[in-house]
C-alpha positions in Angstrom: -24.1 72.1 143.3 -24.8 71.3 147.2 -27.8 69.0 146.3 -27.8 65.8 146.9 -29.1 64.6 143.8 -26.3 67.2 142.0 -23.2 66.0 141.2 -20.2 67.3 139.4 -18.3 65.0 137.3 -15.0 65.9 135.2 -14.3 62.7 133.4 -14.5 62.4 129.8 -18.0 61.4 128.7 -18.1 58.2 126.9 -21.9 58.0 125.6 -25.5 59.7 126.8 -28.1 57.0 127.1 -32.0 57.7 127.4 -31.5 57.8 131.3 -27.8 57.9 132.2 -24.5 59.3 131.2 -22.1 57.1 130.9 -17.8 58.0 131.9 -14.8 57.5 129.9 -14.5 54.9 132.9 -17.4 53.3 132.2 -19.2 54.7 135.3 -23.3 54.9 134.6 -24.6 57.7 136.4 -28.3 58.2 136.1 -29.2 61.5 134.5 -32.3 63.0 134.2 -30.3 67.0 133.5 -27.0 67.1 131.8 -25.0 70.5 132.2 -21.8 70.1 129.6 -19.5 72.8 130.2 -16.3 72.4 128.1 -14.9 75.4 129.6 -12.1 77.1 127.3 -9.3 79.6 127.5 -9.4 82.9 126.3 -6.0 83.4 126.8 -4.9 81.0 123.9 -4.9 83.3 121.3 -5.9 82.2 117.6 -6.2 78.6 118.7 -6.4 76.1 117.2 -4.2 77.9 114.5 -0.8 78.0 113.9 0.9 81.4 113.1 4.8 81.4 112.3 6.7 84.8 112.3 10.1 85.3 110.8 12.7 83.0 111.2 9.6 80.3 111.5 8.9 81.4 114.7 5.3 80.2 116.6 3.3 83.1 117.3 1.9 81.0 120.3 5.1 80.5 121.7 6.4 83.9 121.8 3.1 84.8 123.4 3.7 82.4 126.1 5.2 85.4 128.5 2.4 87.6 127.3 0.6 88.3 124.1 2.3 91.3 123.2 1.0 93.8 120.5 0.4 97.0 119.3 -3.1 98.4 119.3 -4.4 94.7 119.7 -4.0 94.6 115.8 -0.6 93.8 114.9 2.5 92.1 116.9 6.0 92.3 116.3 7.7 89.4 114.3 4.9 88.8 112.0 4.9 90.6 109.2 1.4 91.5 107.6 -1.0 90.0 109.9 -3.9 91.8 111.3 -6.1 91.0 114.4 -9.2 91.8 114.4 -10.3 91.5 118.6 -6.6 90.9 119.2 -5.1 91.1 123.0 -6.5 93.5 125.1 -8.9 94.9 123.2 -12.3 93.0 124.5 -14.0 95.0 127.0 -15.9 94.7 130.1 -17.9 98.1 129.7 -18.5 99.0 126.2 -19.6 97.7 122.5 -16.6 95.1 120.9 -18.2 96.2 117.3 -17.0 99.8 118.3 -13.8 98.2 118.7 -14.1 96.4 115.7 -15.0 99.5 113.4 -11.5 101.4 114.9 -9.5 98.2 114.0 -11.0 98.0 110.5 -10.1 101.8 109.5 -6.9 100.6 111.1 -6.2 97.5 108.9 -7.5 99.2 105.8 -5.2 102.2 106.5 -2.4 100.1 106.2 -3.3 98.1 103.2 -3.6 100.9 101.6 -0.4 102.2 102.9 0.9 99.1 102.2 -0.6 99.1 98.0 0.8 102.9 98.0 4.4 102.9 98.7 4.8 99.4 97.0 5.5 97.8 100.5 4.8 94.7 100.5 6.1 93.9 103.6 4.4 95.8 106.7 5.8 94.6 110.3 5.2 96.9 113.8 8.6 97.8 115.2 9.3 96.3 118.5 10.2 99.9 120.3 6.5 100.4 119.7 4.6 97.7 120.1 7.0 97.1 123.8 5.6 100.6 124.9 2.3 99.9 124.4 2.2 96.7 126.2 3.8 98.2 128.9 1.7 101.3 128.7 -1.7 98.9 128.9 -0.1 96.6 131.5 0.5 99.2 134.0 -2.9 100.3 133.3 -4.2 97.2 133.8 -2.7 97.2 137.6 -5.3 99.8 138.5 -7.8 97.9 137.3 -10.6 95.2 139.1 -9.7 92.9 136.5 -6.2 91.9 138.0 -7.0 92.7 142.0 -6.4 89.6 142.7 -9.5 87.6 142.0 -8.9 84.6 139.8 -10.7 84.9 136.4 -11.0 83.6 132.9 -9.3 86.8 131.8 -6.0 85.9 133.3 -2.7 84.2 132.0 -1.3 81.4 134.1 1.4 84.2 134.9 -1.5 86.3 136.0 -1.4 89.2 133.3 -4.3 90.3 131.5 -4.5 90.2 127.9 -8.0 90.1 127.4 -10.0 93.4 128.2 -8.3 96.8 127.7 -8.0 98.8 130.6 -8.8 102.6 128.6 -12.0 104.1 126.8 -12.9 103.3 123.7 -13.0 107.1 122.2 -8.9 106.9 123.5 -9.0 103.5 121.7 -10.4 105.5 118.7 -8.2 108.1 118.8 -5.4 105.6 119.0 -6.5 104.1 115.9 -7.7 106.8 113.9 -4.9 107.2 112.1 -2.2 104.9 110.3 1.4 105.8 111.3 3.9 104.6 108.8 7.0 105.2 111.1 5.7 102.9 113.6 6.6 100.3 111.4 9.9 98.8 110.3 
């Protein structure tokens, strides 16, 4: 990035010619390497989509202050949905496809919960889902990943909701089994 002949440009591109990129300004810089980088935001949970809760609530917006859930699988408000790779539950030093495994036995735990006392309707109660974002938020303070270095992993309000902060055989254990009364 400190050559001279490097040059960083954040305008929308308009068109790529044979020898040139081209701005949304309609500035022709010659080109001879083009490195796009869109960039993104892993803290925007399950965009582009829109998820409502009860009461037609946006999933998105009640997320705005945190992304708030229980296990990473199943957040309080909306009734029967299941995340697979949900908040906190990425990691930095571990296999996601162990994670995965755990939240699948989770999910199919609870359909078949769900099939075998005729519920139809499964939501996590809020008691539980609150102390487990607190329990991984306070965890997360003793972590690298909110030190103080600015990262892709954080909010705009600084909290991580991305990697979980605990081992995955406690995220295993966690998960192992379904538990009924942690639902309303």
């Amino acid at each position: 990035m400190q050559r001279e002949n490097v040059e960083l440009v954040t305008d929308g591109i308009a068109e790529v010619r044979p020898t040139a990129v081209v701005s949304n300004d309609g500035t022709e810089r010659p080109a001879d390497t083009i490195i796009f980088g869109t960039g993104f935001s892993a803290t925007d949970f399950l965009r582009p989509m829109k998820v409502f809760g009860r009461g037609g609530v946006e999933l998105s917006d009640v997320w705005s202050d945190g992304a708030a859930t229980h296990l990473g699988i199943v957040t309080a408000g909306v009734p029967n949905l299941f995340l697979m790779g949900g908040p906190n539950t990425a990691l930095g030093h571990n296999s996601i496809v162990f994670m995965v495994e755990a939240q699948t036995r989770y999910i199919v735990s609870a359909v078949r919960h769900m099939r075998d006392a005729r519920r139809p309707v499964l939501e996590i109660a809020c008691r539980v889902q609150d102390a487990t974002y607190a329990d991984v938020q306070q965890r997360m303070k003793k972590t690298v990943w909110v030190s103080g270095c600015r990262s892709w992993y954080l909010s705009d309000g600084g909290r991580n909701d991305i990697i979980r902060p605990a081992t995955t055989v406690e995220y295993w254990w966690r998960t192992r089994r379904f538990r009924p009364a942690d639902f309303r």
